[in-house]
N, C-alpha and C positions, 0 to 999 in steps of 0.2 A: 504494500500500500504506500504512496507517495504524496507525501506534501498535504494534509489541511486546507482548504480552503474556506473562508469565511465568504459567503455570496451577498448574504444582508443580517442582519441584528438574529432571524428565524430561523433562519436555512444554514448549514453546514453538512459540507461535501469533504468526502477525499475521492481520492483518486485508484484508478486497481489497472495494473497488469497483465497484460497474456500474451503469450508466443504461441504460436500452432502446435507446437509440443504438447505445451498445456492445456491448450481445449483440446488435442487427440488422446490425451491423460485421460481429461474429462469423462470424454465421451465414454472410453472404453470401458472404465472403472462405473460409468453410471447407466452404461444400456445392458449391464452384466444380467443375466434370467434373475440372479438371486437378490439385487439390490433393485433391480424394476417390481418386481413383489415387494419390496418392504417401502420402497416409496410411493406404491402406488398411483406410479407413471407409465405412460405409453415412450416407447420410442420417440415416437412423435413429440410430445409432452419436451422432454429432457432435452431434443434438438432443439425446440421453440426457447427452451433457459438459455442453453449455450449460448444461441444465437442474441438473446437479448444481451449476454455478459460479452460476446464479442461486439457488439454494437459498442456500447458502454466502456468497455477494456479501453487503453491506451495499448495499443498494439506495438509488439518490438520485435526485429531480429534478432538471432543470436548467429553471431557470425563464428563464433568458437566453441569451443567447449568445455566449460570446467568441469572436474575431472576429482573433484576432492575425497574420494576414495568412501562416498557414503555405504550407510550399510545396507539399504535400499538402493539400490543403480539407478531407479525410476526419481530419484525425490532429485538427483542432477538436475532436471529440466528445471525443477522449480527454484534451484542454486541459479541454475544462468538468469532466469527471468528474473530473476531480483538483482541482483546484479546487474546487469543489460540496462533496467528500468530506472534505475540507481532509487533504489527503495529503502523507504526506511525502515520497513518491518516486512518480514516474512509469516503470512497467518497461516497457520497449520494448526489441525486439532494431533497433531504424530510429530511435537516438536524435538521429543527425547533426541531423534536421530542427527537435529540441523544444531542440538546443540555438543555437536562433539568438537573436540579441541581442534581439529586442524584447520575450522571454520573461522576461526579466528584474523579479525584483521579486515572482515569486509564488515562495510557501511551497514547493511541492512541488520534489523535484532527478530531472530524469530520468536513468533510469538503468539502464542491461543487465539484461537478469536475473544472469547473472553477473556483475557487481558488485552488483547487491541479494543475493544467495547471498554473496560477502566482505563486504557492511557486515551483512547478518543475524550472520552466522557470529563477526565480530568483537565485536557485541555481546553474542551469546548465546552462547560455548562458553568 
């Protein structure tokens, strides 16, 4: 997630990220048989989200690769996208793994969504 914005006294925005990595993450991990039963979504359904988060996304390239040796091979994509996007937080509810040592040193802080809901909340109410 990147930068706060204040729009008027009411309104507060931030900003969110994606690389085609990322929504083809998305997609695969959310049209699975076993998580379309528990969300009680159509194929259909979960493209028409995608699609509204790619509208909405700040879309980025990743022209490289980082490569930080996680324990997960999959959770890379979402290291470049924060990185890429120069973010200040990384939201994952599977932060255990973004918080290993060698991650040390970039910009972004991974972080729950519920602790990104407390630092938004602390900075904007």
């Amino acid at each position: 997630m990147k930068n706060f914005q204040r729009l008027s006294n009411l309104t507060i925005v931030f900003k969110f990220a994606i690389t085609v990595s990322v929504y083809f993450e998305y997609f695969d991990v959310l049209t699975r048989p076993v998580n379309l039963k528990e969300l009680n979504l159509s194929v259909e359904e979960i493209e028409n989200v995608l699609d509204l988060i790619s509208l909405l996304a700040t879309k980025h390239k990743v022209y490289y690769l980082l490569r930080p040796n996680m324990i997960d091979e999959k959770d890379n994509i979402f290291m470049e996208c924060a990185f890429v996007s120069e973010s200040d937080y990384l939201v994952s509810s599977n932060i255990k793994d973004f918080r290993n040592s060698k991650l040390k040193g970039f910009l972004f802080q991974p972080v729950t969504p519920g602790d990104f809901l407390r630092i938004w909340r602390e900075k904007n109410e």
